[in-house]
Each structure stands twice: as structure tokens, then as C-alpha cells.
N, C-alpha and C positions, 0 to 999 in steps of 0.2 A: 775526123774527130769522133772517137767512141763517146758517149755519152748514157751513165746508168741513172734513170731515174726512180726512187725508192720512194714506197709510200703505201699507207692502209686503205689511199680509197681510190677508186678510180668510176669514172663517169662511163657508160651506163650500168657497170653492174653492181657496184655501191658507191652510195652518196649519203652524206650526212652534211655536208653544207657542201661550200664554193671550191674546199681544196681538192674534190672530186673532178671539176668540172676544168679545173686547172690539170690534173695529171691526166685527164684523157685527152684536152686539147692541147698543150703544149708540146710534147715530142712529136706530137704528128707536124708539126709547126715544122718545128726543128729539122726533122726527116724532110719534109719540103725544100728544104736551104743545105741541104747535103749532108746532115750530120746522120750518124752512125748511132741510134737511140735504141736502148733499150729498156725495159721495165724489169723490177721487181719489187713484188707483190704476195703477199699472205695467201693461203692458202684458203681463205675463208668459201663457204659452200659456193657461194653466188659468184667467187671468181676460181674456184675449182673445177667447178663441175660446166663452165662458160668458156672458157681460155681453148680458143682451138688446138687440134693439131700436137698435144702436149708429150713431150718425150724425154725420157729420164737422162739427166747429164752428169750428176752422182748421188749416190746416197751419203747424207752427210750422216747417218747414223743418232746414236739417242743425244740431244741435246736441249737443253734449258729446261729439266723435267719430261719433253718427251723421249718415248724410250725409241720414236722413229721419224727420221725427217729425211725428207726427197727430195734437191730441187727437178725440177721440170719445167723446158721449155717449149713456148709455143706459139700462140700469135692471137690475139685479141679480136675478136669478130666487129666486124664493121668496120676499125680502123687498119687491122691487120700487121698492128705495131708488135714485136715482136715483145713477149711478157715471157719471164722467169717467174715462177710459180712456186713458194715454199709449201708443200705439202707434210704439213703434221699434224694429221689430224685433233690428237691431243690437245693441241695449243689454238687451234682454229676451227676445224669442223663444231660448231657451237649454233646453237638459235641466239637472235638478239641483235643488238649491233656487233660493230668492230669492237667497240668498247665498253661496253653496258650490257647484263644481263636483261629479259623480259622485263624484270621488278624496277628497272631503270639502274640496279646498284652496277658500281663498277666491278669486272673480275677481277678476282682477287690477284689471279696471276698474269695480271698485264705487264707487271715488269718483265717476267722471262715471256711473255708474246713475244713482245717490242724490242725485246734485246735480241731475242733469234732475227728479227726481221732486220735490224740492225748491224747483227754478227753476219750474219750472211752474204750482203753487203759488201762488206771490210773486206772479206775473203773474196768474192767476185773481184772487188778492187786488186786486191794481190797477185791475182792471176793463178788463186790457188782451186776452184774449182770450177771455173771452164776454159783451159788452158786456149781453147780454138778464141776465146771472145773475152777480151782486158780491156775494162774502161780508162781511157784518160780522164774521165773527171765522173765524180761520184756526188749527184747532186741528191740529196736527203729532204725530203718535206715533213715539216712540222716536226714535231713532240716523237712521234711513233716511228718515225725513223733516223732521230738524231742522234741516236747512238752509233750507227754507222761511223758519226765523225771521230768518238769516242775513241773508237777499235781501231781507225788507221791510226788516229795519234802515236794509240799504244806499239803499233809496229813500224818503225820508222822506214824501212825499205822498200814501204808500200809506196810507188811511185805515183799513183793517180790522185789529183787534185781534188777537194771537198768543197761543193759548196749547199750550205745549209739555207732554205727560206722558212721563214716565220709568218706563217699565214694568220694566226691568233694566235698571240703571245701570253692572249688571259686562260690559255689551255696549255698546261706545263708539263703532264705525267710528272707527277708527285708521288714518292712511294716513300715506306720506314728507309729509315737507314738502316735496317737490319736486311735488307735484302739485296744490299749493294754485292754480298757473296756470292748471287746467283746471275753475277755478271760476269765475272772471269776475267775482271781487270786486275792491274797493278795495286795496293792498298794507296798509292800517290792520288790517286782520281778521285778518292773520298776525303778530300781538303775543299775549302774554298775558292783554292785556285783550281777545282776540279766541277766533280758531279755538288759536290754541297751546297744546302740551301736549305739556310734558318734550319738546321738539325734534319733536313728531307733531305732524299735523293732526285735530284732534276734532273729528268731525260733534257728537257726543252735547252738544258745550260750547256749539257754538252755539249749540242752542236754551236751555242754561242762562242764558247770558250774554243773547242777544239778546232771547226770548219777554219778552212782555208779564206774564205769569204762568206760574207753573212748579204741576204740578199730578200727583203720583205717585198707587199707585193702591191706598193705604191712610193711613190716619193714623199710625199708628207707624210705618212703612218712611218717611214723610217726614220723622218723626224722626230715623230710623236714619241715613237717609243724609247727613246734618251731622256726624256725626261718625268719625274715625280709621276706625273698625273696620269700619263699613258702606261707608263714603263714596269705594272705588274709589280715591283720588287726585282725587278730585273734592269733597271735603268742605269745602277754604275757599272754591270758588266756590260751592256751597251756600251753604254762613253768609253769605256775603254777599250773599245773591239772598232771605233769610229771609222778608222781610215779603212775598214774592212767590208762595209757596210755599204750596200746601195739597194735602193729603190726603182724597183722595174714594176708597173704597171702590168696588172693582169690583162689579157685582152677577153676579146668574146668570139665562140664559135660560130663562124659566119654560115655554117653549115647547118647547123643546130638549129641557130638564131635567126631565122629570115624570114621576116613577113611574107615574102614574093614567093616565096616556096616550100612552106611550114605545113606539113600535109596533114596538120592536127586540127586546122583553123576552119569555120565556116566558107570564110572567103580570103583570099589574099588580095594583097595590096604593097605598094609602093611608095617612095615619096613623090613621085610626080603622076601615082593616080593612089589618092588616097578614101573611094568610095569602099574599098572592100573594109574598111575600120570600122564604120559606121552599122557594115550589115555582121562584124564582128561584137559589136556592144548591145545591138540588137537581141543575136542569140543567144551572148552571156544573162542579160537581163531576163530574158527568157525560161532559158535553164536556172538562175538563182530563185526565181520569183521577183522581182524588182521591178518598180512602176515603170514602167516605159514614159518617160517625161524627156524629152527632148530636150527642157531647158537645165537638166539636173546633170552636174559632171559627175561621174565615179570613178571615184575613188580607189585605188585598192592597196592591199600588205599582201605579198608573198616572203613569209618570214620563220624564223626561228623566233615563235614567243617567251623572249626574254627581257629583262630588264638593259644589258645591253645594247638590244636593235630597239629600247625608247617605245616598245609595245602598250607603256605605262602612261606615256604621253599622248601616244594615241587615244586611248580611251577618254583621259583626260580631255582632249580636245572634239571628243566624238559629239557632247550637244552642242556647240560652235558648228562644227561640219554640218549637222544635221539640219540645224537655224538658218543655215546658208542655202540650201534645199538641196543637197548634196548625200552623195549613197556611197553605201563603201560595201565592198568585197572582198571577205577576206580566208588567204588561205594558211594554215601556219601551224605548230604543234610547240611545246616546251613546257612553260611554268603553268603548272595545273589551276593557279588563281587565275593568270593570267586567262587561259583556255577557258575559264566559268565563267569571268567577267563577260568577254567578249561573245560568248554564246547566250549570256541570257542577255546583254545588248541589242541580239540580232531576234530573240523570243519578244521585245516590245516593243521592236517598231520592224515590224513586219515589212516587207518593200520595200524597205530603205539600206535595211544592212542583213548582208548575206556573210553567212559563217561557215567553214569548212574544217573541222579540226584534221589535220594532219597532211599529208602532202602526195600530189598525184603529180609526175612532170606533163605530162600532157596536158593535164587542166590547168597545169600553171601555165601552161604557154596559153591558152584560150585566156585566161584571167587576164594576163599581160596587154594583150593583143585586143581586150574588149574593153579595157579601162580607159579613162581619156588622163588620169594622173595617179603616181606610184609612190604612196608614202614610202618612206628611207628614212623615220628621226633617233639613228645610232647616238648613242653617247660614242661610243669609239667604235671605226670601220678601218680596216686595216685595208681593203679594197673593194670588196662588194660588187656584185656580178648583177643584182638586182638591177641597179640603175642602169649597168650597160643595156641588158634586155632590153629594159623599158626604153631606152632612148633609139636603141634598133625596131622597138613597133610603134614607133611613136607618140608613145606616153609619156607625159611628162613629169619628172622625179621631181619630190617633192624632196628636199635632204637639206640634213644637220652639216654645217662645214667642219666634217673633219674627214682625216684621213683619204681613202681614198674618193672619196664622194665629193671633198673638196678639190680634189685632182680631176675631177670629171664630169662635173656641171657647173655651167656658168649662168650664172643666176640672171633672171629676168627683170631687172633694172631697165628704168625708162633709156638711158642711154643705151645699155646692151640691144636691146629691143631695137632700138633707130637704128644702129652698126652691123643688126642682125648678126648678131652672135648668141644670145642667148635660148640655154635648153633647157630651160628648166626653174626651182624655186628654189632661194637657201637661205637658211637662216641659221645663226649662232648657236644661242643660251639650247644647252638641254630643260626646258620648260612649258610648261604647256601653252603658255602665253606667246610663245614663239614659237610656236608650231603652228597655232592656231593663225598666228599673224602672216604665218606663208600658206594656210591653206585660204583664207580669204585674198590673199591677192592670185592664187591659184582659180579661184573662183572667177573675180574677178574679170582676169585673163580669159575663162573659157567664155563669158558673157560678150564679150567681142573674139567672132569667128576668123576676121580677116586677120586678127593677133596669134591668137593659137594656132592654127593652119600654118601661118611663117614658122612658130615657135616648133610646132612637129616634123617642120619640114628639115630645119636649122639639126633639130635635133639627129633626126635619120640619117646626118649626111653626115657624122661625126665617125669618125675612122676609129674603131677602136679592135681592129681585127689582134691577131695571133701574129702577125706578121713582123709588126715593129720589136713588139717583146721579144718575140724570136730572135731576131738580128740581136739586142741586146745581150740575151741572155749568149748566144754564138760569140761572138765580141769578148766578153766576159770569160767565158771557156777558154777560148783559143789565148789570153792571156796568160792565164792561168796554168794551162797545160805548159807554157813555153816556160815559165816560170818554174816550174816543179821541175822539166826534164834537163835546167840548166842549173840547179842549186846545188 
């Protein structure tokens, strides 16, 4: 089974949230269970000038505005997955992110970015530019690579299967409809039943509409997003895409992610020897400034500070937390009100709350691994990688029931508690009163030791590797493929 996996970010050399952390661990997944995986990937400096080994397979010559594109293959350091590399500079060699200029605005020409990395793709698929290597299935992640499904629709003899996941569905690439010309579709695509959307052109629809399967990246968030509340403006072309549609659960890099052998950490540790935690929240406390109180739990957010991840509720709840004699640590970047509040919260109570504005992975794995509970109160989480961490260092998630958070902690109920099943705290309403109402029984929990100990231990042993998903997502392929080479 060839498998092309397409996408703007990739874990270690860029990340701007979770869907990073999914394209660098999932095909290695995959490759472990015998598939045939490869990448492709943007040209951007951080995966240009990183990508081993890299060697020209054709010139696709001037396209989407640039007047030169290469691809080039090679193979990804540390995991040595092999990656196809679209070299234009024009279109990628930039400062900034993938998406966003220094000033935060979007560039201006991310439609023909994402259309080349998309068109590229389709063509891979067809088996028209690297005749030696033809995917049976063309899987596309997110917005920035959904156009891929676009371009095979447009060419029907393209025999390799699509399938499309939706990692956040509130992130659509939106552009004028006057730019739909510098895609090089059919004018049928610019309807309704196409790229259209409310008078926009939506990369994220095309892969709805066109993908062979549509595929997010929990089971309840694929719920969620059929209906009103979750569904963007995109929820009747969900329901109508239903039988196409499944929810596979992200996993976590068990390589990455290991207490027992995470060589960023003061101390390691295990679930069946859990002293090295202790000398972990020690040198967090330490390194932040934060009172060394033995009887005070902390707290912490490794977050995108947005009104989505409920950053707003936190704060809301921060004199409740504080009243409870509880610390919090926190690391995270986004809404610039957000980012002031929370730094001058941690300018008046000195010791108690540590602030970090913006994001280091390595200290997020020390924050993780030092905290003894991990706020999570999303209004909507399509899956969230946070709480897995936390439940691999034995912290315990503090989370809103939705999405995937509700697929992966099971809340600490007197009864779960007695059955020892439960990992964790959840609570409903997006509100501060129910946020607050799960960090006091969080509290609570930590004030009896012989409780939390069960509850970190329950948690640690929770399977949430790359393995299962893999098998799924394999399953799923080999369907599909048999499906397309028989129609």
C-alpha cells in the first residue's frame, strides 16, 4: 500500500499546533505495519534547507505565479521517512510562519501557496511526475492541502484514492472569489456544489466535497461537526458527506512522549516508580520562581491563547484557583489581550503564577512533567494532544467535555474512582463557574495522596499510542484502494 501524505507542517521542523505533531508521527506509524509512506511538503526554509539527502525528480517549471518549482526528494532526519520537498522559492522561502507574515497578517498569496502544494499532489497521484513511486491513496491534511482532492476530482483517470482529515474545521482558507482563476480548475468548481462559500472560495470545502473519505481526528468531534454549533457554516455539507465520514483518534508519540526516557527532564520516572515527578515539580518551581509549598497543587496551560482553548475562563477562574492555594504555570502565545491579562496576573501575585509568553518544546515537556494538573477548558477540541501528554506524565487533565477530550478522559466520579478507571476532571458548560467547580474538586483530589497516586497511575497506563490509529487509518486505505482499482 503506497501511501502520500500532504501537509504544511511537520513535527520537528515546523509546528504551529497538533497537526504537526500528527504528520511527523503518523506515517512513521504506518511504515512500522508495512505501508509504503511518503511525504509531501512545502518548501518552506525550515523544511528546505533540513530535509536530507535531497535530489531533483523533475522540474515542474513556472507555476502558481512562481516563475520556478522543483520537486525534490529526500528523507527527513530523525525519522528517515522519505519527504518530497516542493522547492519555490517564490512561493515559500519567506520569514514568518507557514501562513502569516512577522505583522501576524495573512499573505496575501496563500491561495496559489496552497494550490501548488495541492496541485502537486494530484499530479504525484496520477503518476505523472515520479513515474518510479504512484500512491494508491492521497491522504491531504487540513485547509492547506485540500485542494489536492480538488485536482484529482478534476481528472477522473487519476486512479489513487483521497482521503481528506479535518484537524480544525474553524480554520478554512478563505479567499475572494476572484482568485478562484489562479487555480486552473474547471469554472463547475466555483458553484455551491463546488469550492463556493457564502460568496468565498473554501480550500477546507474542497476536500469536504471532493475527498473520497472524509476522516477528523476523534470520534465525537466528527459528531460535533454536523451539527449548528460545532459545524463552522459547514455543517449541511457534512451531513451530507455522512456515510463518508469517520473519526479516528489521534494517538501520541510514545518516543517523544516518555516520562522514563525524555532526556529534557530533571528526573525520570514511571508509573510504578513515580519519585522522579516530585524531583520534577521541584525544579519547575524552582526555575519559575514559585513557592515551594508541598501542600499547593500546580497547575498548568500549554496552550494557543485563544478564546477557543477557554483561555478566557481561565483567567476567570484564576482568584478561585488562587483562594484554593493553588499555582499555575503557564506557557502559550495568541490574543494579545489574552497574553496582557495573563502576564500582569502573574506581575501580582508573584509565586503563585508563572507566565511564559510564547512556546519552547522542550520546556513544555519540563512544564508537563512538573505539574501535578493540566487545564484543557476548550469550547471545541477536535482532539487535542495536550491531555494525551499530560496523561503520559502523569498529570492530571483538567477538560471541557467535548470533542476529543471527551473521547479521552474519564472523569473522576466517586464511582470511577472505586472501579479505578478514572484520569482525570470534566466538566460541561463553557463557564467559569464550571471550570472553577472542576478545579476545586481537582484540588480537593490532590489533598488526599493515596487518591491522586491511583488517579496518575490509572492515567499513565492508558494506551493511547500511534498504533491503534494506524491499524485504522491502514483498514481504511486498503478499502478504499480496493474500491477505486475496482470501479
Amino acid at each position: 500500500m503506497k501511501v502520500l501524505h500532504v501537509a504544511a507542517e511537520i513535527f520537528p521542523l515546523v509546528k504551529t499546533g497538533g497537526l504537526a505533531d500528527v504528520v511527523g508521527a503518523l506515517p512513521q506509524a504506518l511504515i512500522a505495519q508495512g505501508a509504503d509512506v511518503r511525504l509531501l511538503l512545502p518548501g518552506l526554509p525550515a523544511i528546505a534547507d533540513v530535509v536530507l539527502h535531497q535530489k531533483t525528480v523533475c522540474e515542474i517549471g513556472p507555476a502558481f505565479g512562481a516563475a520556478r518549482a522543483t520537486l525534490r526528494l529526500g528523507r527527513m532526519p530523525h525519522s528517515d521517512v522519505p519527504a518530497y520537498v516542493i522547492d519555490a522559492p517564490y512561493l515559500f522561502r519567506r520569514a514568518g510562519s507557514p501562513y502569516q507574515a512577522s505583522d501576524g497578517g495573512e499573505w496575501p498569496d496563500n491561495a496559489q501557496r496552497f494550490a501548488l502544494l495541492g496541485w502537486v499532489a494530484a499530479h504525484l497521484a496520477a503518476g505523472e511526475l515520479d513515474t518510479g513511486w504512484v500512491p494508491d491513496v492521497l491522504h491531504a491534511h487540513d485547509w492547506h492541502a485540500a485542494m489536492a482532492c480538488a485536482y484529482v476530482a478534476a481528472h477522473p483517470p487519476t486512479v489513487a484514492a483521497t482521503v481528506f482529515t479535518v484537524h480544525n474545521l474553524a480554520f478554512q482558507g478563505l479567499f475572494p472569489p476572484g482568485d478562484f482563476h489562479l487555480l486552473g480548475l474547471p469554472s463547475r468548481f466555483m458553484a455551491s456544489q463546488g469550492l463556493e462559500f457564502h460568496g468565498q472560495l473554501s480550500f477546507m470545502k474542497a476536500g469536504l466535497k471532493f475527498a473520497d473519505r472524509i476522516t477528523t481526528v476523534s470520534p465525537t468531534y466528527a459528531t460535533e461537526i454536523a451539527t449548528h454549533e460545532f459545524g463552522c457554516g459547514l455543517d449541511g455539507v457534512i451531513r451530507g458527506r455522512a456515510t463518508a465520514l469517520t473519526g479516528i483518534l489521534n494517538g501520541v508519540d510514545g518516543v517523544v512522549w516518555n516520562p522514563q526516557t525524555d532526556p529534557g527532564l530533571p528526573a525520570r520516572y514511571g508509573r510504578d516508580d513515580l519519585a522522579g515527578k516530585a524531583v520534577c515539580k521541584q525544579a519547575l518551581r524552582q526555575e519559575l520562581g514559585l513557592q515551594a509549598n508541598a501542600a499547593a497543587p500546580l497547575f498548568a496551560v500549554v496552550s494557543r491563547l485563544t478564546s477557543q482553548k477557554g483561555l478566557d475562563l481561565v483567567l476567570a477562574a484564576l482568584p478561585a484557583l488562587l483562594a484554593r492555594g493553588a499555582q499555575l504555570a503557564l506557557q502559550g502565545s495568541g490574543e494579545p489581550a489574552l497574553e496582557a491579562a495573563f502576564t500582569k496576573a502573574a506581575q501580582l501575585n508573584p509565586g503563585r503564577i508563572a507566565v511564559r509568553i510564547g512556546y519552547d518544546e522542550a520546556w513544555a515537556h519540563r512544564l508537563i512533567a512538573g505539574a501535578d494538573a493540566m487545564l484543557v477548558p476548550s469550547r471545541f477540541e477536535p482532539c487535542g494532544l495536550t491531555q494525551l501528554y499530560a496523561l503520559r506524565y502523569g498529570t492530571m487533565p483538567v477538560v471541557r467535555r467535548v470533542g476529543g477530550l471527551a473521547d479521552t478522559v474519564v472523569d473522576a466520579t466517586d464511582d470511577a474512582v472505586r472501579r479505578d478507571v478514572a484520569t482525570g476532571f470534566v466538566f460541561e458548560g463553557a463557564t467559569p463557574a464550571a471550570l472553577q467547580a472542576a478545579i476545586d474538586r481537582a484540588v480537593s483530589g490532590f489533598a488526599q495522596p493515596p487518591v491522586w497516586r491511583q488517579l496518575m497511575k490509572r492515567a499513565m497506563a492508558q494506551d493511547f499510542s500511534w498504533e491503534g490509529s494506524a491499524r485504522e487509518y491502514g483498514q481504511l486505505y486498503s478499502k478504499l484502494a480496493d474500491a477505486k482499482r475496482m470501479a
